[in-house]
PLY file of the C-alpha trace (Angstrom):
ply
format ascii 1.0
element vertex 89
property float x
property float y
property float z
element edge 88
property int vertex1
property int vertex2
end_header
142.63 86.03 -66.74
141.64 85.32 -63.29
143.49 87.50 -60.46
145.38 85.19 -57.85
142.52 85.67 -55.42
139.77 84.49 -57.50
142.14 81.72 -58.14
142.19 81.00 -54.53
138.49 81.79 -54.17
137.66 78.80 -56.44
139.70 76.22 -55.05
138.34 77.09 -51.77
134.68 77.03 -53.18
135.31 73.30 -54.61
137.16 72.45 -51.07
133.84 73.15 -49.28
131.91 70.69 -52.49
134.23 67.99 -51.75
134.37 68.63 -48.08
138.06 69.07 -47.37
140.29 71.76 -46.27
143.71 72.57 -47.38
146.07 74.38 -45.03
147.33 76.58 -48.15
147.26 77.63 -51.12
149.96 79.01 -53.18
150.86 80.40 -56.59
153.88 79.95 -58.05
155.94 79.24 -61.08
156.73 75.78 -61.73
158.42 74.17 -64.29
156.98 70.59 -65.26
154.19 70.14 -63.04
150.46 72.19 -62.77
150.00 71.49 -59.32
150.98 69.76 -55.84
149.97 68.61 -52.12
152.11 68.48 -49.76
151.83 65.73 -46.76
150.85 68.80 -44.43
147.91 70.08 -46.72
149.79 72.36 -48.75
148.30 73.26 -52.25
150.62 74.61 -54.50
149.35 75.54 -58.40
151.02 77.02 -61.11
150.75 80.66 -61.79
149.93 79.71 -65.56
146.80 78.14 -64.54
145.29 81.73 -63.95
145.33 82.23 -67.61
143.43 78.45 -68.49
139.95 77.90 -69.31
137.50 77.13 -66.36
137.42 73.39 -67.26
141.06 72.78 -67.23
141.66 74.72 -63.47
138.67 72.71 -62.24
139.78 69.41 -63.57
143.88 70.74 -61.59
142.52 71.67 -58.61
139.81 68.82 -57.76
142.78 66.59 -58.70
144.65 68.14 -55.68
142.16 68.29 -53.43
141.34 64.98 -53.70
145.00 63.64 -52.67
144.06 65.48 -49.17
142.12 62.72 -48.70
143.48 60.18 -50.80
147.09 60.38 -51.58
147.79 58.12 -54.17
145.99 57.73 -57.87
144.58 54.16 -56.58
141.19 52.93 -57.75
139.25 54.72 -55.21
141.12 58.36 -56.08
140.61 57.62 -60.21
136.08 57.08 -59.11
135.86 60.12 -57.09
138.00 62.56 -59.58
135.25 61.04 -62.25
132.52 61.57 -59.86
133.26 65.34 -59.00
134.69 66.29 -62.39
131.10 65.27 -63.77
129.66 66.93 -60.63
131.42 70.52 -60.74
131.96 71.25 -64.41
0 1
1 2
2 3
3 4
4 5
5 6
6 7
7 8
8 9
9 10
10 11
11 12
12 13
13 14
14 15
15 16
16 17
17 18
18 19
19 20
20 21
21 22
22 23
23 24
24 25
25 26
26 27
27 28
28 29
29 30
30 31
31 32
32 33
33 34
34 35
35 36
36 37
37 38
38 39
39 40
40 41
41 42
42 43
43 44
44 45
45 46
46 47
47 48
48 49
49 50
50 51
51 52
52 53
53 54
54 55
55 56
56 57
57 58
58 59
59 60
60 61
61 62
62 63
63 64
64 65
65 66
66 67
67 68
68 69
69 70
70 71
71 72
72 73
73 74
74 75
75 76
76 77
77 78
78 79
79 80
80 81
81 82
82 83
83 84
84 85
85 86
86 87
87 88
C-alpha cells in the first residue's frame, strides 16, 4: 500500500513524462468514480487507488492528466492515453 505521498509523488513523476502540470492533487473518498479534473487543474483520485496494483494507478492517473490538456475522450485524447499507457507501464 502506497502512503498518500508516494501517491502524489507518482502522479507528479508522470506529469513531468507527459509534460503537464496540475494545480492539485487530492485524495479522497469517492463513491462511483476513481478519479477527476477539474476545469482549474484540479486532480482529485480516490483514496482506494493507494491500495491498486501499479498498472491500474498508472492507467487512472495518465487518464487524468491527459484531460489537462485535452478535456474530452475525443479521438485525439483515446491515441495519446494508448501512446503513454504503452510508454509508462
Amino acid at each position: 500500500m502506497l502512503t498518500a505521498e508516494e501517491f502524489k509523488n507518482e502522479v507528479r513523476n508522470i506529469s513531468r513524462e507527459i509534460n503537464v502540470s496540475p494545480k492539485e492533487i487530492q485524495l479522497r473518498s469517492m463513491k462511483h468514480k476513481w478519479a477527476s479534473c477539474s476545469s482549474k487543474g484540479r486532480l482529485t483520485f480516490d483514496k482506494s487507488l493507494l491500495n491498486e496494483p501499479k498498472d491500474v494507478r498508472y492507467m487512472i492517473i495518465i487518464h487524468e492528466l491527459l484531460h489537462l490538456r485535452y478535456p474530452n475522450h475525443g479521438k485525439l485524447f483515446k491515441i495519446l492515453l494508448n501512446i503513454y499507457l504503452q510508454k509508462l507501464l
